[in-house]
C-alpha positions in Angstrom: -4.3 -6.2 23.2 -6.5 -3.7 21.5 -7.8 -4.8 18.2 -8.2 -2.8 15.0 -9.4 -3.2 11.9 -6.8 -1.9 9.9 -2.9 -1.7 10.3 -1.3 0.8 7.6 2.5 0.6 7.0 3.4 3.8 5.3 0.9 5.8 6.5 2.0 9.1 7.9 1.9 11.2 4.5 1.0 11.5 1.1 -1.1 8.9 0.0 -1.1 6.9 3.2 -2.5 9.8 5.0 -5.3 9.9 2.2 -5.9 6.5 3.4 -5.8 7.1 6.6 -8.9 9.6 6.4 -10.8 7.1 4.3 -10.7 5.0 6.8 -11.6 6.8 10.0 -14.1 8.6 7.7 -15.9 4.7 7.5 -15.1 4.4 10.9 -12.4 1.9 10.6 -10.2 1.0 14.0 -6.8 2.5 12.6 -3.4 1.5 13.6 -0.3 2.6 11.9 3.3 1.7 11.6 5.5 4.3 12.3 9.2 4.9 12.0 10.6 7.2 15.2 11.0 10.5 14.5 8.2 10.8 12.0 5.8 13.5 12.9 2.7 11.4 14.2 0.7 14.3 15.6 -2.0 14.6 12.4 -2.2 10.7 12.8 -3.0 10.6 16.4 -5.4 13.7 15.9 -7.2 11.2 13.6 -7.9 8.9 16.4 -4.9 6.6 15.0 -3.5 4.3 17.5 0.8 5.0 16.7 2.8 1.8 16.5 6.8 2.5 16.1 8.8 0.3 14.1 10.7 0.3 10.9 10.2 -2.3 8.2 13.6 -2.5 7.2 13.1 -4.7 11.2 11.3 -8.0 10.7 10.9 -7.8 14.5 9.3 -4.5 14.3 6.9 -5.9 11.3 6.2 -8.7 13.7 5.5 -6.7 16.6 3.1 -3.9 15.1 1.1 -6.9 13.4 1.1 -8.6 16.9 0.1 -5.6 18.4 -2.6 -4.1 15.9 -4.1 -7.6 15.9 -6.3 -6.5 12.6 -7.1 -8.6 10.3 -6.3 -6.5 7.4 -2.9 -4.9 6.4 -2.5 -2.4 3.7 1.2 -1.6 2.9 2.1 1.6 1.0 6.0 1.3 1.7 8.1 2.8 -0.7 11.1 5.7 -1.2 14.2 5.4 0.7 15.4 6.1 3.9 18.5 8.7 5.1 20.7 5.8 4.5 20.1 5.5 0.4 18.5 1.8 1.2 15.1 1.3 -0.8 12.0 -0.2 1.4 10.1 -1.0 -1.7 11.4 -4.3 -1.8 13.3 -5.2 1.7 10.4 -3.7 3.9 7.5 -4.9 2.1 9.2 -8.1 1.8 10.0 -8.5 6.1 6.2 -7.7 6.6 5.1 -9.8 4.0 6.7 -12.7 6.0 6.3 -11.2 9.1 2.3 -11.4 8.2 2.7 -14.9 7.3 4.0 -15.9 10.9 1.5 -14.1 12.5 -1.1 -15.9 15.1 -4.3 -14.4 13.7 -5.2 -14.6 9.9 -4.0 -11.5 8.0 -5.0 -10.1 4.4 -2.4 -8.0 3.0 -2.6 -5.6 0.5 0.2 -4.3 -1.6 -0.3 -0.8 -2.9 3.2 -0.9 -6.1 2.7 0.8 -9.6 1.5 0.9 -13.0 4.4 -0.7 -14.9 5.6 -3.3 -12.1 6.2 -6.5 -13.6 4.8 -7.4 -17.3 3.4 -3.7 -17.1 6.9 -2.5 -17.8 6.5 -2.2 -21.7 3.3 0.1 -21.3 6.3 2.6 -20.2 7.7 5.2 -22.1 11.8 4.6 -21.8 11.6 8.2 -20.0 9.5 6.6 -17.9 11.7 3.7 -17.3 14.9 5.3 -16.8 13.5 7.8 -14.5 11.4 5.2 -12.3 13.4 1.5 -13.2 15.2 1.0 -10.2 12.2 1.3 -7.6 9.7 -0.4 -10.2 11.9 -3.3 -9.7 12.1 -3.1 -6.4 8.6 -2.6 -6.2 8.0 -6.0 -8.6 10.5 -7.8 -6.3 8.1 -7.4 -3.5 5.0 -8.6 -5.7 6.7 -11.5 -6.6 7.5 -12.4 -2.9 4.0 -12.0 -2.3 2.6 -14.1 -4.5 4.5 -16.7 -3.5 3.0 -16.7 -0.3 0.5 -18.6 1.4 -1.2 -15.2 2.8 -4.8 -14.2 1.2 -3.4 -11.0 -0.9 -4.1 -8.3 -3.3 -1.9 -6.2 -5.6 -3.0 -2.5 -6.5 -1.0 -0.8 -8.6 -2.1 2.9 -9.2 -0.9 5.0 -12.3 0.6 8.1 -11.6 -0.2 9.9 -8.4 -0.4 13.3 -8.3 -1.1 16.3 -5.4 -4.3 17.5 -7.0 -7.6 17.7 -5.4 -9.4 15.0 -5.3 -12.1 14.1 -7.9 -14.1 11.4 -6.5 -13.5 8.9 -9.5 -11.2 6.4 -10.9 -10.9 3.5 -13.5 -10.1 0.3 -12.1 -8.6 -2.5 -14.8 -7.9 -6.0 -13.5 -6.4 -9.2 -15.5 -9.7 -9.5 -17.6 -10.9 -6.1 -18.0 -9.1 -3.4 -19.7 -9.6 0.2 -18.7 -12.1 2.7 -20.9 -11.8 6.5 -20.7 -9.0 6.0 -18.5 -5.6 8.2 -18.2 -2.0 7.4 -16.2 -2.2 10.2 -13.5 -4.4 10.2 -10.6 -5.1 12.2 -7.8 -3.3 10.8 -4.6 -6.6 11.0 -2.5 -8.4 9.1 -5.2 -5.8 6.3 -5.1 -6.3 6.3 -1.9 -9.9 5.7 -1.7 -9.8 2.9 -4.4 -7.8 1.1 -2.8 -9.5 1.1 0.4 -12.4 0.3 -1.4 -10.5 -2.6 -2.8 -9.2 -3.4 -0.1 -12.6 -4.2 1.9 -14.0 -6.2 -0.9 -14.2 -10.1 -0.9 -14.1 -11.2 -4.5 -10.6 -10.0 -5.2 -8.3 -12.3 -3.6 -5.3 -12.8 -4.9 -5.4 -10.2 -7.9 -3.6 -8.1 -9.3 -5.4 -4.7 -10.1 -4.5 -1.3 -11.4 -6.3 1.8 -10.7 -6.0 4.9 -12.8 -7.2 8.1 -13.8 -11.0 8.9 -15.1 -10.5 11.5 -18.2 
C-alpha cells in the first residue's frame, strides 16, 4: 500500500484544487477521493495519486482511507449531486465514521462555513434564506464529528470568492475574535489556511474560522 500524507475528499475543483497545489507546492504525498466521471486529469498532472469513490458510499470512504493510508484527512465535501441529495451532511458524516474504523490513526479536518451552528445569528436573514438549508447540513456534520473519538478540527471560512489570491487571512478561534477582518475571502487563501491549520499541532479539537484581511 502506498502511503501519503494527505487524503483530500472534495478535491478536484475550486477550493479543493487550491488545496491541492498547497500541498504538492510543500511537497505533500497527495491522494484524493474521486467520484467517476470527474475530470482527474489536472489532479494527476499534479502528481495526485486518483482514488474513486463517492461519499455518499461508506465503503468507498473506507476503502480510499484504507488505501491512502495517510494519517491526515481534510474533507471539503459539499453541493449536491445530479440526484438533488446534499453531501454536506450524509458524505462527511460516512467518512467521518469510516475514519473512525480505520486501522491506522487518522486526523480529520472539516472544512464547513461561517455561520454553521451558533454562528448562524452573525447572518443577515438574506444570508440565511439563501444558504440555510446546506448550513444545516453543513452543522449536522460538525456535530457528528464532535461527537467522535477521532483527533479533529473544524474550519469554517467566510465567504469564498474566485479572486486572486492575496496571500493573507484573519484567523478567529473560540478565544480570539477577528481584527481588521471581512466575510469574503479569496478561495486560494482559504485554501492555504486551512492547510496551514491543518498541519499544526495545538489545534485539536477546535473549531476555527478563517476570513478575509481588509
Amino acid at each position: 500500500m502506498k502511503q501519503h500524507d494527505l487524503l483530500i475528499l472534495g478535491g478536484a475543483a475550486n477550493t479543493g484544487w487550491h488545496l491541492v497545489q498547497h500541498a504538492r507546492r510543500q511537497g505533500l504525498r497527495v491522494a484524493c477521493m474521486v467520484r467517476a466521471g470527474r475530470d482527474t486529469q489536472a489532479l494527476a498532472a499534479a502528481g495526485v495519486t486518483i482514488l474513486h469513490g463517492d461519499a455518499f458510499n461508506l465503503n468507498d470512504c473506507q476503502n480510499a482511507i484504507a488505501a491512502a493510508g495517510a494519517p491526515l484527512l481534510i474533507s471539503l465535501l459539499g453541493g449536491k449531486n445530479a440526484e438533488g441529495r446534499r453531501v454536506d451532511e450524509i458524505g462527511n458524516i460516512n467518512a467521518i465514521n469510516a475514519a473512525q474504523q480505520a486501522s491506522h490513526a487518522c486526523r480529520f479536518v472539516l472544512l464547513t462555513s461561517l455561520g454553521c451552528d451558533e454562528q448562524w445569528p452573525r447572518l443577515s436573514p438574506a444570508a440565511q434564506a439563501a444558504l440555510g438549508e446546506a448550513l444545516q447540513a453543513k452543522t449536522r456534520a460538525e456535530q457528528h464529528l464532535r461527537r467522535s473519538q477521532l483527533d479533529w478540527l473544524i474550519v469554517r471560512p467566510g465567504g469564498l470568492t474566485h479572486q486572486a489570491a492575496t496571500g493573507h487571512y484573519v484567523i478567529e478561534d473560540e478565544t480570539t475574535n477577528a481584527q481588521d477582518s471581512c466575510d469574503y475571502l479569496p478561495r486560494a487563501d482559504a485554501a492555504q489556511a486551512l492547510l496551514a491549520l491543518a498541519l499544526r499541532t495545538d489545534n485539536r479539537r477546535k473549531v476555527i474560522t478563517v476570513l478575509g484581511k481588509k
